[in-house]
C-alpha positions as CSV (number, residue, x, y, z in Angstrom):
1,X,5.1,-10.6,-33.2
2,X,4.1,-8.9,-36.8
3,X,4.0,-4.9,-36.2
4,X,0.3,-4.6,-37.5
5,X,-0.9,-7.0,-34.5
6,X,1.6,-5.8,-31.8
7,X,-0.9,-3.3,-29.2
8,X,0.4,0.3,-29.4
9,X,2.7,1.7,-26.7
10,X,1.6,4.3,-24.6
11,X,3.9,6.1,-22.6
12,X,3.3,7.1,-19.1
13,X,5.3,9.1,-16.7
14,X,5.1,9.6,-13.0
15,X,6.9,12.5,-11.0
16,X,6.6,11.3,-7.4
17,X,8.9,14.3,-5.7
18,X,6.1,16.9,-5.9
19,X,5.7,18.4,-2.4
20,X,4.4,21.9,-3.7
21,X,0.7,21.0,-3.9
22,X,0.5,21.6,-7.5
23,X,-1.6,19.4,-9.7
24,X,1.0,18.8,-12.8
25,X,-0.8,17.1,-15.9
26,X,0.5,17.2,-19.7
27,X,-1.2,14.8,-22.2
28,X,0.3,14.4,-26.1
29,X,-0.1,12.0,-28.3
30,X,1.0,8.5,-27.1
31,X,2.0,9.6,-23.4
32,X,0.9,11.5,-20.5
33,X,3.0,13.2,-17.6
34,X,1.7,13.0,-14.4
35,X,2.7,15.0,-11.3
36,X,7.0,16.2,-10.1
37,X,7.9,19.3,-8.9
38,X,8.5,21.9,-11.9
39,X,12.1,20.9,-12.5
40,X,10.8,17.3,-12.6
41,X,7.6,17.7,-14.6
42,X,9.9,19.7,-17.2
43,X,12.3,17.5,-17.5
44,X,9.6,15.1,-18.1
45,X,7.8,17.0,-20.7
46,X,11.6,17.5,-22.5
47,X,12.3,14.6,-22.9
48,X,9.0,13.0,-24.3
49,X,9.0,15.6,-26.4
50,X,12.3,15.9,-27.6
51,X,11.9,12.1,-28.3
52,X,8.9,12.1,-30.2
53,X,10.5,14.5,-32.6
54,X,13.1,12.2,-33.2
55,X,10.5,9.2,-34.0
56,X,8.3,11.8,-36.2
57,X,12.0,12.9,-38.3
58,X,11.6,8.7,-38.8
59,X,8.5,8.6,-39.9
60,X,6.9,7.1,-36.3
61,X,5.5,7.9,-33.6
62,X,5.2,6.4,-30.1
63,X,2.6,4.3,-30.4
64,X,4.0,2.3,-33.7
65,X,7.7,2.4,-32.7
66,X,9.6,-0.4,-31.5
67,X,9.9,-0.5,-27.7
68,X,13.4,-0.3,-27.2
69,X,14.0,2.5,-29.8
70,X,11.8,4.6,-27.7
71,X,13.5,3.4,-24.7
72,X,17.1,4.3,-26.2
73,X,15.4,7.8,-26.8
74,X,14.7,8.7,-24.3
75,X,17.4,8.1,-22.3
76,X,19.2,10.0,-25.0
77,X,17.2,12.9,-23.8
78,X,17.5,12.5,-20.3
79,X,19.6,15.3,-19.4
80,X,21.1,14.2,-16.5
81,X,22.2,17.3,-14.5
């Protein structure tokens, strides 16, 4: 599919280990973060971040980029602990 008609992508993440009661919400552009505990919500936040730096440095941003660079993104920025 030409990358003028391909729909944006969107990013959306879900934290579903939040027992704390907290309401967690961040919104950027091209993705928003929804609920975790702290530690998860960060990490979340971290590594959307962290990878939409790396798409800006390349001229992109999420919603223009190819779906599988994003995808390897991000799980460069996973930090697994």
């Amino acid at each position: 599919m030409d990358r003028a008609k391909r729909p944006q992508n969107r990013l959306i993440g879900l934290g579903l280990d939040g027992q704390d009661k907290h309401k967690r919400i961040t919104r950027g552009e091209g993705f928003n973060l929804v609920g975790g505990s702290e530690d998860t919500h960060e990490r979340m936040t971290e590594t959307v971040i962290k990878t939409t730096e790396d798409l800006g440095r390349k001229g992109r941003t999420i919603a223009d980029a190819h779906p599988e660079e994003i995808a390897d993104l991000l799980r460069k920025h996973d930090r697994c602990d």
